[in-house]
mmCIF file as gemmi writes it, N, C-alpha and C atoms, coordinates in Angstrom:
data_model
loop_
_atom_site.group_PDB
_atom_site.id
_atom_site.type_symbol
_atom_site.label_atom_id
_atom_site.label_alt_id
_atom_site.label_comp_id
_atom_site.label_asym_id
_atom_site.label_entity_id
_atom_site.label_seq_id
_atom_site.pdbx_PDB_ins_code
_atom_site.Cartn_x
_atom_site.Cartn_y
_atom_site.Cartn_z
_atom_site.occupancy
_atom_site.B_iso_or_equiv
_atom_site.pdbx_formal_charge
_atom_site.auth_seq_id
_atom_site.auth_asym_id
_atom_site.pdbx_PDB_model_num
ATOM 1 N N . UNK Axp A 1 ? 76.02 98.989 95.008 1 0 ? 1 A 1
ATOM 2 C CA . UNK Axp A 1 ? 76.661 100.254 95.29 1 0 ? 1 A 1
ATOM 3 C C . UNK Axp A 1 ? 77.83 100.075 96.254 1 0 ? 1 A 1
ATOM 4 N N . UNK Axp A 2 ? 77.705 99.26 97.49 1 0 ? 2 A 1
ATOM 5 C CA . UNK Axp A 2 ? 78.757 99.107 98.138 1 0 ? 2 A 1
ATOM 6 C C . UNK Axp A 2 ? 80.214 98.184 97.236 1 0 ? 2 A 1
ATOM 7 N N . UNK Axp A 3 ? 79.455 97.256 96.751 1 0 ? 3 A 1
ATOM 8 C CA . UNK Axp A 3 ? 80.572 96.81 95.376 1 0 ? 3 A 1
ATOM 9 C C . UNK Axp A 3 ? 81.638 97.874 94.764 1 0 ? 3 A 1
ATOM 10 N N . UNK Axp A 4 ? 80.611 99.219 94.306 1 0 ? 4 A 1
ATOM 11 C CA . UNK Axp A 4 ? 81.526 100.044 93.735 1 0 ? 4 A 1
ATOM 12 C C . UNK Axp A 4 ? 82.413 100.813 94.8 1 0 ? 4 A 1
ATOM 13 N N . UNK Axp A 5 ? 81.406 101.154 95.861 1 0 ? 5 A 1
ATOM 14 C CA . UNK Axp A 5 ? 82.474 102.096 96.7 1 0 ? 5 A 1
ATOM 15 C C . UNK Axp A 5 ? 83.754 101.091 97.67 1 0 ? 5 A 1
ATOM 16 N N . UNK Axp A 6 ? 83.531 100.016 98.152 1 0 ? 6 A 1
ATOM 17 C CA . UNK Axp A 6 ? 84.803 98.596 98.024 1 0 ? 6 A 1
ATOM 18 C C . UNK Axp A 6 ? 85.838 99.147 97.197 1 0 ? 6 A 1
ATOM 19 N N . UNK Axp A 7 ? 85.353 99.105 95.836 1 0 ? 7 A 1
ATOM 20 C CA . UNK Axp A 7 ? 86.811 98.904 94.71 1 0 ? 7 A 1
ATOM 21 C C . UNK Axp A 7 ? 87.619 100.401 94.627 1 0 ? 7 A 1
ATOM 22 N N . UNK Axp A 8 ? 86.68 101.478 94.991 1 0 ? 8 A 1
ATOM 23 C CA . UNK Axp A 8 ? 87.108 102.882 95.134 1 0 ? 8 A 1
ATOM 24 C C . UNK Axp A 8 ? 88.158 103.173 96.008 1 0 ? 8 A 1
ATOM 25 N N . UNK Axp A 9 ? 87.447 102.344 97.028 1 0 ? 9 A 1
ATOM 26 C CA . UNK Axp A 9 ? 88.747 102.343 98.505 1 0 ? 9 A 1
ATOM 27 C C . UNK Axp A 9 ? 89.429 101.823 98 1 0 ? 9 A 1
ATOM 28 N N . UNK Axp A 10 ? 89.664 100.256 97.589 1 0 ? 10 A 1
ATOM 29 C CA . UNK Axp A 10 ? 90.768 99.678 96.959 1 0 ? 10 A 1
ATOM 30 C C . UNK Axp A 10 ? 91.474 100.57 96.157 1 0 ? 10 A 1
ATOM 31 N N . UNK Axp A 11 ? 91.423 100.898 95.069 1 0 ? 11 A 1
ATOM 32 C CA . UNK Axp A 11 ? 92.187 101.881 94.076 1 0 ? 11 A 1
ATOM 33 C C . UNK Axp A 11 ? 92.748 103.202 94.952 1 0 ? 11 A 1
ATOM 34 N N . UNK Axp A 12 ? 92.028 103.394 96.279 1 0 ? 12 A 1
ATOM 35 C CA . UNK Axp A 12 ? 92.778 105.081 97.095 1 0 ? 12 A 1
ATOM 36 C C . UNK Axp A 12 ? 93.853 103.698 98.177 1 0 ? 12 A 1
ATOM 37 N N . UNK Axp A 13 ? 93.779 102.797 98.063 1 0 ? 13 A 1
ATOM 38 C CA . UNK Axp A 13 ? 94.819 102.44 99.06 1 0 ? 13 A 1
ATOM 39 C C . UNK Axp A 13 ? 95.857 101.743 98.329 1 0 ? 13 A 1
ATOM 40 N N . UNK Axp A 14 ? 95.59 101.392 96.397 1 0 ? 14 A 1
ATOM 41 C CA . UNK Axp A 14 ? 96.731 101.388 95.996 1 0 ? 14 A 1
ATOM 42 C C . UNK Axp A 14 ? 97.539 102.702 95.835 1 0 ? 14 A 1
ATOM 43 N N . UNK Axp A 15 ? 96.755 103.378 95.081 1 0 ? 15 A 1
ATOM 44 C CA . UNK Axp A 15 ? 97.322 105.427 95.016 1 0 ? 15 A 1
ATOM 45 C C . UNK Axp A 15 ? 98.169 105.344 96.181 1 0 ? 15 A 1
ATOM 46 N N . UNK Axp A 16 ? 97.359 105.066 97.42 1 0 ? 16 A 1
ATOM 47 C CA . UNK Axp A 16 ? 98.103 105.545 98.908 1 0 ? 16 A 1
ATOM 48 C C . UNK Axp A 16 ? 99.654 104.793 98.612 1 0 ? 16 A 1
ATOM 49 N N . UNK Axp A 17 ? 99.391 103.748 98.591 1 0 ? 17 A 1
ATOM 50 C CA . UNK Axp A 17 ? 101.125 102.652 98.371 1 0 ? 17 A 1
ATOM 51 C C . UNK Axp A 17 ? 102.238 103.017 97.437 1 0 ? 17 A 1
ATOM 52 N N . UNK Axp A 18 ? 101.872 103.574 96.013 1 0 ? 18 A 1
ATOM 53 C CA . UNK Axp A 18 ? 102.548 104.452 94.822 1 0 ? 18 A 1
ATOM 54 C C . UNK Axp A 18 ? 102.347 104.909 95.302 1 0 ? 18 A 1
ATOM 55 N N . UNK Axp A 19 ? 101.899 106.396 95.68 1 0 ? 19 A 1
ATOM 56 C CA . UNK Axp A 19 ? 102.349 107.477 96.223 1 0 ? 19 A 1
ATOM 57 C C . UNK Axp A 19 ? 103.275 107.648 97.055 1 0 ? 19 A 1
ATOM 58 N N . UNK Axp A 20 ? 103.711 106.862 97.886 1 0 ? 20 A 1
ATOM 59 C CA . UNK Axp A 20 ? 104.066 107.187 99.453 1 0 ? 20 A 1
ATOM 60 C C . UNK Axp A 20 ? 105.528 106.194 98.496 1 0 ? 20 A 1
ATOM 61 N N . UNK Axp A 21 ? 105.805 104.734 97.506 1 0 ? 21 A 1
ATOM 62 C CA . UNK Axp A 21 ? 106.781 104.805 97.586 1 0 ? 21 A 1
ATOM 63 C C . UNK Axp A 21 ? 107.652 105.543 96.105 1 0 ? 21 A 1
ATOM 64 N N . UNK Axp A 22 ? 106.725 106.398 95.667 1 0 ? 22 A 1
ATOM 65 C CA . UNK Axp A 22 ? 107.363 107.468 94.59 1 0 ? 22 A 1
ATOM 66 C C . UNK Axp A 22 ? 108.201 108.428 95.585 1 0 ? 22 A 1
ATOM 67 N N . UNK Axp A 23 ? 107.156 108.86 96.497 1 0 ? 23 A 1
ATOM 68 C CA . UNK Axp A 23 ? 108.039 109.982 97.61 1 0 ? 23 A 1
ATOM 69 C C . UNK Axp A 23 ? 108.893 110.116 98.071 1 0 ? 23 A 1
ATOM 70 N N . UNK Axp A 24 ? 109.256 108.548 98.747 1 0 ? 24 A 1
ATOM 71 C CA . UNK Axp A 24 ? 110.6 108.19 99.092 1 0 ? 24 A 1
ATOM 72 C C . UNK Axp A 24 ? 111.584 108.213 98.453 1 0 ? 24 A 1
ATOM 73 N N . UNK Axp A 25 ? 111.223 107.591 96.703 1 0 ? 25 A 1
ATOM 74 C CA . UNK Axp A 25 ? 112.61 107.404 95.792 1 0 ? 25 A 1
ATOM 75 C C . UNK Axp A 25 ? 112.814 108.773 95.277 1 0 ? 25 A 1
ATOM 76 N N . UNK Axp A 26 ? 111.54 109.693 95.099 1 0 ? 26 A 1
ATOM 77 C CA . UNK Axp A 26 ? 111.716 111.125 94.986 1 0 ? 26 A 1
ATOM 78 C C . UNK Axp A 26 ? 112.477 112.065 95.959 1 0 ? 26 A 1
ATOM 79 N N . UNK Axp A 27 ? 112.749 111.413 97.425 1 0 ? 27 A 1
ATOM 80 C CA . UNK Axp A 27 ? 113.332 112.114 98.251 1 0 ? 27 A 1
ATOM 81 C C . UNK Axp A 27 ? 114.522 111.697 98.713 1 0 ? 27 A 1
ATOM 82 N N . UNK Axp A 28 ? 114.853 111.05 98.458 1 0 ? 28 A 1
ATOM 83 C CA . UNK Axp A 28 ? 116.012 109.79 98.136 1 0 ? 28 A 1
ATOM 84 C C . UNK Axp A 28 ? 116.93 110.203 97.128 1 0 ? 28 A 1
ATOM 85 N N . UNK Axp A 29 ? 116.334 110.322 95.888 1 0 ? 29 A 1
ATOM 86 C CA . UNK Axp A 29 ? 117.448 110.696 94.977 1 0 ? 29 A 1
ATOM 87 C C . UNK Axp A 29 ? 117.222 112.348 94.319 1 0 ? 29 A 1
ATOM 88 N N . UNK Axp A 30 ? 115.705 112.834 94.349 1 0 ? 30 A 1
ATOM 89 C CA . UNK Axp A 30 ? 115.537 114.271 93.804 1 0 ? 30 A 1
ATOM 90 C C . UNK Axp A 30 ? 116.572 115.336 94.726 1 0 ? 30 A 1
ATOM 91 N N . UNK Axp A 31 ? 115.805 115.142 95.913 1 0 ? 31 A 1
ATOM 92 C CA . UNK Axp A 31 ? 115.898 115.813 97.193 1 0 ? 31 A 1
ATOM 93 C C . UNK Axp A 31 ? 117.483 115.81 97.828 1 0 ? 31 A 1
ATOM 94 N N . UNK Axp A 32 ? 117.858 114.418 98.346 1 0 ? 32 A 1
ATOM 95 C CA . UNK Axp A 32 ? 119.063 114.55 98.581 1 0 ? 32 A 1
ATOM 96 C C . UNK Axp A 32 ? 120.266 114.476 98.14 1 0 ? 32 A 1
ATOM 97 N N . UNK Axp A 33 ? 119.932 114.178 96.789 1 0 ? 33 A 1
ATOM 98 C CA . UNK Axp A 33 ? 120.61 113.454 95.528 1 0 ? 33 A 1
ATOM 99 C C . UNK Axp A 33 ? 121.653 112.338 95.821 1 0 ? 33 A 1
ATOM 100 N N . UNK Axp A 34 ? 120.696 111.31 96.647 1 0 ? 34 A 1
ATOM 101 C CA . UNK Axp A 34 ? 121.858 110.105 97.113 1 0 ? 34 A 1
ATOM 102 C C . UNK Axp A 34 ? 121.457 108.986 95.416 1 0 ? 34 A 1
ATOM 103 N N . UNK Axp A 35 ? 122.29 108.254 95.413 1 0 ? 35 A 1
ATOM 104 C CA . UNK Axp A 35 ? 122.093 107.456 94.528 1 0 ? 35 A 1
ATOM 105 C C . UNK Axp A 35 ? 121.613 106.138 95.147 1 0 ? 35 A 1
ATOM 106 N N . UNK Axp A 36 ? 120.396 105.591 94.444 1 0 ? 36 A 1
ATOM 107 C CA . UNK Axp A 36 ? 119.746 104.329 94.793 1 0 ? 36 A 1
ATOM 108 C C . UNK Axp A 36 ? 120.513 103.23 93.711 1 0 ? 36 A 1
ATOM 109 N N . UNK Axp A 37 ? 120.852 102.099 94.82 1 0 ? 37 A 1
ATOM 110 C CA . UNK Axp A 37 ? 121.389 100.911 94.136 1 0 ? 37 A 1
ATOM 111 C C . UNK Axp A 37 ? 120.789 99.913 93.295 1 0 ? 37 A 1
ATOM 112 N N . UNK Axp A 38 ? 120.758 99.736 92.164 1 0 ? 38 A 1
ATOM 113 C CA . UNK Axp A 38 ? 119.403 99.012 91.515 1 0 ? 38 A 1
ATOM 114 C C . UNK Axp A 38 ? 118.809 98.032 91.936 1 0 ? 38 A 1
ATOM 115 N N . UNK Axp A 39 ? 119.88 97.013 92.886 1 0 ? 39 A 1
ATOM 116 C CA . UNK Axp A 39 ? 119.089 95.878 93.718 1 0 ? 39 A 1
ATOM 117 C C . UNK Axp A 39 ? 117.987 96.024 94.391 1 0 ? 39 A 1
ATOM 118 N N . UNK Axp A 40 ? 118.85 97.502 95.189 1 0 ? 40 A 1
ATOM 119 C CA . UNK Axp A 40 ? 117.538 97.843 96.186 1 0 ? 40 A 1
ATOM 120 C C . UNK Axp A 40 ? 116.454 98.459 95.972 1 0 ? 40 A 1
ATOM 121 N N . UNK Axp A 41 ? 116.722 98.869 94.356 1 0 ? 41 A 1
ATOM 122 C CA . UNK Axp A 41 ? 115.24 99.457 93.802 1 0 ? 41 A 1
ATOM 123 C C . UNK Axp A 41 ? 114.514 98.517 93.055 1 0 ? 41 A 1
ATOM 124 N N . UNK Axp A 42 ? 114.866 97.076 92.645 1 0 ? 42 A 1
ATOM 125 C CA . UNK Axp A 42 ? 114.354 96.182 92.643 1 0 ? 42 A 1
ATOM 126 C C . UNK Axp A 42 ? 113.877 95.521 93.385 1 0 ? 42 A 1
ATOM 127 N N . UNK Axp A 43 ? 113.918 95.461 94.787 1 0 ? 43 A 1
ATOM 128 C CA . UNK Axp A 43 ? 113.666 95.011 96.034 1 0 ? 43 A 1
ATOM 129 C C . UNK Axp A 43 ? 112.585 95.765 96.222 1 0 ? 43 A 1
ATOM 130 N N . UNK Axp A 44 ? 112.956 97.05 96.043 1 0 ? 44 A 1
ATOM 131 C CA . UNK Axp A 44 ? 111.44 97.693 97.043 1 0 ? 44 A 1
ATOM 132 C C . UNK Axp A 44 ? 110.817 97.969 95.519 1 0 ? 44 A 1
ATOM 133 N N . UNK Axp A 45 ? 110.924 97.28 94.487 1 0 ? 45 A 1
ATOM 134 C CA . UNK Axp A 45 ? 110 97.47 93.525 1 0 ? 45 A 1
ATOM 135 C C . UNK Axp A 45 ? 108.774 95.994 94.115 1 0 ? 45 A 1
ATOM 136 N N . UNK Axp A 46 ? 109.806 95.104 94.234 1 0 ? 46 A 1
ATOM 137 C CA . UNK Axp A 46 ? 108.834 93.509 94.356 1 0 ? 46 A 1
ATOM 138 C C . UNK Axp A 46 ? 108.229 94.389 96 1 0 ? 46 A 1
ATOM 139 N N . UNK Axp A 47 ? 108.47 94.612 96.719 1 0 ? 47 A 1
ATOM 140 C CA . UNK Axp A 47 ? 108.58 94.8 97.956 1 0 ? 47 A 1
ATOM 141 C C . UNK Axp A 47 ? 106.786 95.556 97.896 1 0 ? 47 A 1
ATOM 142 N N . UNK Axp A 48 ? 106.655 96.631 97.091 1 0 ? 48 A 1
ATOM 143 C CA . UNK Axp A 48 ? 105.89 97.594 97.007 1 0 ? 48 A 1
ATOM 144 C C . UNK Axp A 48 ? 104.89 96.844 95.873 1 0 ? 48 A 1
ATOM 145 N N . UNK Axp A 49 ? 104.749 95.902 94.878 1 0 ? 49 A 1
ATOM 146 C CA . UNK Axp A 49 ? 104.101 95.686 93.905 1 0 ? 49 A 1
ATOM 147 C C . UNK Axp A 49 ? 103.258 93.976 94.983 1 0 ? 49 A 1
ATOM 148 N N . UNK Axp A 50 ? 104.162 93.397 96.334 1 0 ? 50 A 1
ATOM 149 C CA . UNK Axp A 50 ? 103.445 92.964 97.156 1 0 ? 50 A 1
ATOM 150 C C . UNK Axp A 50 ? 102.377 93.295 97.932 1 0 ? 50 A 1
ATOM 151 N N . UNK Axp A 51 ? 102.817 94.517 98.035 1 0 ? 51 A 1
ATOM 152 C CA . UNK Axp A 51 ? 101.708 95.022 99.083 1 0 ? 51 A 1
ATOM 153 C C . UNK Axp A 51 ? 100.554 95.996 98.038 1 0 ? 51 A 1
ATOM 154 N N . UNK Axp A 52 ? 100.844 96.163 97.249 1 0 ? 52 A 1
ATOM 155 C CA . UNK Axp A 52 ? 99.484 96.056 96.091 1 0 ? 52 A 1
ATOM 156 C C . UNK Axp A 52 ? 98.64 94.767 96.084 1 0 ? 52 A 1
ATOM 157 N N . UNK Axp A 53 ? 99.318 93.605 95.533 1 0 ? 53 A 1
ATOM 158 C CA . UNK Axp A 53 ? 98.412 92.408 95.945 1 0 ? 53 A 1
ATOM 159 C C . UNK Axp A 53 ? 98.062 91.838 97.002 1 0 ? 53 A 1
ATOM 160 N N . UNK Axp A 54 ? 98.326 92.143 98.154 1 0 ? 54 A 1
ATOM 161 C CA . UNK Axp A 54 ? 98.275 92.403 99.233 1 0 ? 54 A 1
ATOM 162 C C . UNK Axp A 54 ? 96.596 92.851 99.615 1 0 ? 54 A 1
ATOM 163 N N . UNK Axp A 55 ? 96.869 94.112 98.96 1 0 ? 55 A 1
ATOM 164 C CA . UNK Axp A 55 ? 95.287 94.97 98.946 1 0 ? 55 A 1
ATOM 165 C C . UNK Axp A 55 ? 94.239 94.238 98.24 1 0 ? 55 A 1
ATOM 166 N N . UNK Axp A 56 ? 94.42 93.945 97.134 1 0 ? 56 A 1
ATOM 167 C CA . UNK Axp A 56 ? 93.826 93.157 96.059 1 0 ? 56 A 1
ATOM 168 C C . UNK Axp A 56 ? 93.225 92.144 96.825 1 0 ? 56 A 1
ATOM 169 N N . UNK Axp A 57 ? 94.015 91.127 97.152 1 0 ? 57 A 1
ATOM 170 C CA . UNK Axp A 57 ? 93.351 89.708 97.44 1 0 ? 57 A 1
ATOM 171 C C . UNK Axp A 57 ? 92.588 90.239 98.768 1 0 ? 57 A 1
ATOM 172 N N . UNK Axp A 58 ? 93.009 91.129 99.531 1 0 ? 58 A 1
ATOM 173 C CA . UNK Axp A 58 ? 92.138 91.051 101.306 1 0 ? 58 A 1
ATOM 174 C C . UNK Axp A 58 ? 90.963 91.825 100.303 1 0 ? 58 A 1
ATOM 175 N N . UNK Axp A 59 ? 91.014 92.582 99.725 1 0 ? 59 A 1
ATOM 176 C CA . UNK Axp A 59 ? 89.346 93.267 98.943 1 0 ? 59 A 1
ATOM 177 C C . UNK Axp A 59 ? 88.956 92.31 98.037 1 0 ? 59 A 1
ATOM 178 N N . UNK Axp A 60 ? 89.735 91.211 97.308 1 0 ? 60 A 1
ATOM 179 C CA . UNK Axp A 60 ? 88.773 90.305 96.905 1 0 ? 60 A 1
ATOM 180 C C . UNK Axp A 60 ? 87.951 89.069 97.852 1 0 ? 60 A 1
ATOM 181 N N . UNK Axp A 61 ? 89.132 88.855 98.608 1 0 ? 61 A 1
ATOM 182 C CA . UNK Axp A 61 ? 88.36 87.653 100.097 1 0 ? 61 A 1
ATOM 183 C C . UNK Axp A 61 ? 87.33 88.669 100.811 1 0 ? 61 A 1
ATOM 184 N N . UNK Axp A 62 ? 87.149 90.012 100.934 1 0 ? 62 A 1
ATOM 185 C CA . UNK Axp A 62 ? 85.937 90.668 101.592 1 0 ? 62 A 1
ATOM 186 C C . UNK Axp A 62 ? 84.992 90.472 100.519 1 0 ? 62 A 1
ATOM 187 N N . UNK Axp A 63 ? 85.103 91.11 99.07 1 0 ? 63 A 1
ATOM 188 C CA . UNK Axp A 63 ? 83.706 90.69 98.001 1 0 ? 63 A 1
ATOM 189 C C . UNK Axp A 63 ? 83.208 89.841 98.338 1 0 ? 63 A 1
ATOM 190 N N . UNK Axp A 64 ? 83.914 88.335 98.055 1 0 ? 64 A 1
ATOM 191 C CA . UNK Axp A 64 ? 83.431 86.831 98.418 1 0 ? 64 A 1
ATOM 192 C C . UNK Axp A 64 ? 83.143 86.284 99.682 1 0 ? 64 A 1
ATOM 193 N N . UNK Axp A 65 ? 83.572 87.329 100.831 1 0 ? 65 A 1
ATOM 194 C CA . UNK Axp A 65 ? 82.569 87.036 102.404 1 0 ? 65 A 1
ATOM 195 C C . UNK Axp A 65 ? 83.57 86.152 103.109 1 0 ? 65 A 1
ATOM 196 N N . UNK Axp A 66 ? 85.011 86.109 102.527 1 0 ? 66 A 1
ATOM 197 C CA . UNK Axp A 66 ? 86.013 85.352 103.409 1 0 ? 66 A 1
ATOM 198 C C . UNK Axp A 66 ? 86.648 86.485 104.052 1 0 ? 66 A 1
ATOM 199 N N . UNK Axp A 67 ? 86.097 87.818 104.259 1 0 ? 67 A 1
ATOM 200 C CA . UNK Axp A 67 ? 87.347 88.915 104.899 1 0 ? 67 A 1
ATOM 201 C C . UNK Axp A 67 ? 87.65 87.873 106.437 1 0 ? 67 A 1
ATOM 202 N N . UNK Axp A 68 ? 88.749 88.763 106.247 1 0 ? 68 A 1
ATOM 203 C CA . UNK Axp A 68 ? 89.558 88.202 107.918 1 0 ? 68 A 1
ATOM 204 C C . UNK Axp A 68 ? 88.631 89.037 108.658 1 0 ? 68 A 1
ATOM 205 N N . UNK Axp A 69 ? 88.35 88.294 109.881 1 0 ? 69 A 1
ATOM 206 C CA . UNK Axp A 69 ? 87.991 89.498 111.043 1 0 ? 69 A 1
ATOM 207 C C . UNK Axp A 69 ? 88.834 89.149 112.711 1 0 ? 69 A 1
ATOM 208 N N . UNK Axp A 70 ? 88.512 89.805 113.215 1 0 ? 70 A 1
ATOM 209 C CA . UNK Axp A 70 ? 88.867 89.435 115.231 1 0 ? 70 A 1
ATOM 210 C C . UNK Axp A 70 ? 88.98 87.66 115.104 1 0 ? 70 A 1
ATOM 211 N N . UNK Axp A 71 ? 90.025 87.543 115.917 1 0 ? 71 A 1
ATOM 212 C CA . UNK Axp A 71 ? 89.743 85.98 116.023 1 0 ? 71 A 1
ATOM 213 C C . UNK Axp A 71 ? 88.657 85.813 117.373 1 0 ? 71 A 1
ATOM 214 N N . UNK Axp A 72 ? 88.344 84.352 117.182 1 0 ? 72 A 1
ATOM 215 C CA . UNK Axp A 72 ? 87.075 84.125 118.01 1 0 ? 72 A 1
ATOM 216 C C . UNK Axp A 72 ? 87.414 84.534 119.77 1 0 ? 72 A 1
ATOM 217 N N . UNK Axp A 73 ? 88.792 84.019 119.855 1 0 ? 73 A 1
ATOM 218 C CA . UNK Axp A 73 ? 88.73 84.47 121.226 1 0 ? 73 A 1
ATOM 219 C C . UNK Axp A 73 ? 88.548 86.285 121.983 1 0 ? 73 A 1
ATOM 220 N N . UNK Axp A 74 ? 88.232 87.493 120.892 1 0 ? 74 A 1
ATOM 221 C CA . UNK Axp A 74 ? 88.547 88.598 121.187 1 0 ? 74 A 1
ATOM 222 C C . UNK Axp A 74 ? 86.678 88.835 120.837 1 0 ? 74 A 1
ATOM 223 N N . UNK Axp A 75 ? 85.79 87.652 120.396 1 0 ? 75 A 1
ATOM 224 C CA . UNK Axp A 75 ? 84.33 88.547 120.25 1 0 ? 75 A 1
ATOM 225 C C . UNK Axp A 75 ? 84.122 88.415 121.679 1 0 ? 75 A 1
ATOM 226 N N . UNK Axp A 76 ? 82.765 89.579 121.938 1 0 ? 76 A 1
ATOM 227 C CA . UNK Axp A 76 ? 82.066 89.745 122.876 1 0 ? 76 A 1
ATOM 228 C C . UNK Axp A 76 ? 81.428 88.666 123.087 1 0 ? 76 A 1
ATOM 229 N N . UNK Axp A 77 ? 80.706 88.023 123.98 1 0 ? 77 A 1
ATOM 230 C CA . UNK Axp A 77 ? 79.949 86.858 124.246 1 0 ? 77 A 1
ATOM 231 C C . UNK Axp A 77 ? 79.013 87.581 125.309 1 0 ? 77 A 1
């Protein structure tokens, strides 16, 4: 069960990443009607499709028990 609710979060923190950079190019060009340069919407296409895998691999290294945590010098002793 925690397996499934893991991948749930995963999928609301990709949503969260598309969402947030639809908004921008929606407010960017709907809203203020500036024109986006295709480089730079290729840029923050790779830019934004990183930080998807990004999410991916840190929720697949938590499945498999490699999540990152505190480094050793910040545990309690």
């Amino acid at each position: 069960m925690s397996l499934l609710i893991s991948f749930l979060n995963l999928l609301l923190y990709l949503a969260i990443i598309i969402l947030i950079a639809y908004a921008i190019k929606w407010v960017i060009t709907g809203f203020l009607g500036w024109p986006i340069d295709p480089m730079v919407l290729k840029w923050a296409t790779i830019v934004v499709g990183l930080l998807c895998i990004i999410a991916i691999v840190v929720w697949a290294a938590g499945v498999l028990g490699a999540g990152a945590g505190l480094p050793t010098f910040w545990h309690y002793k």
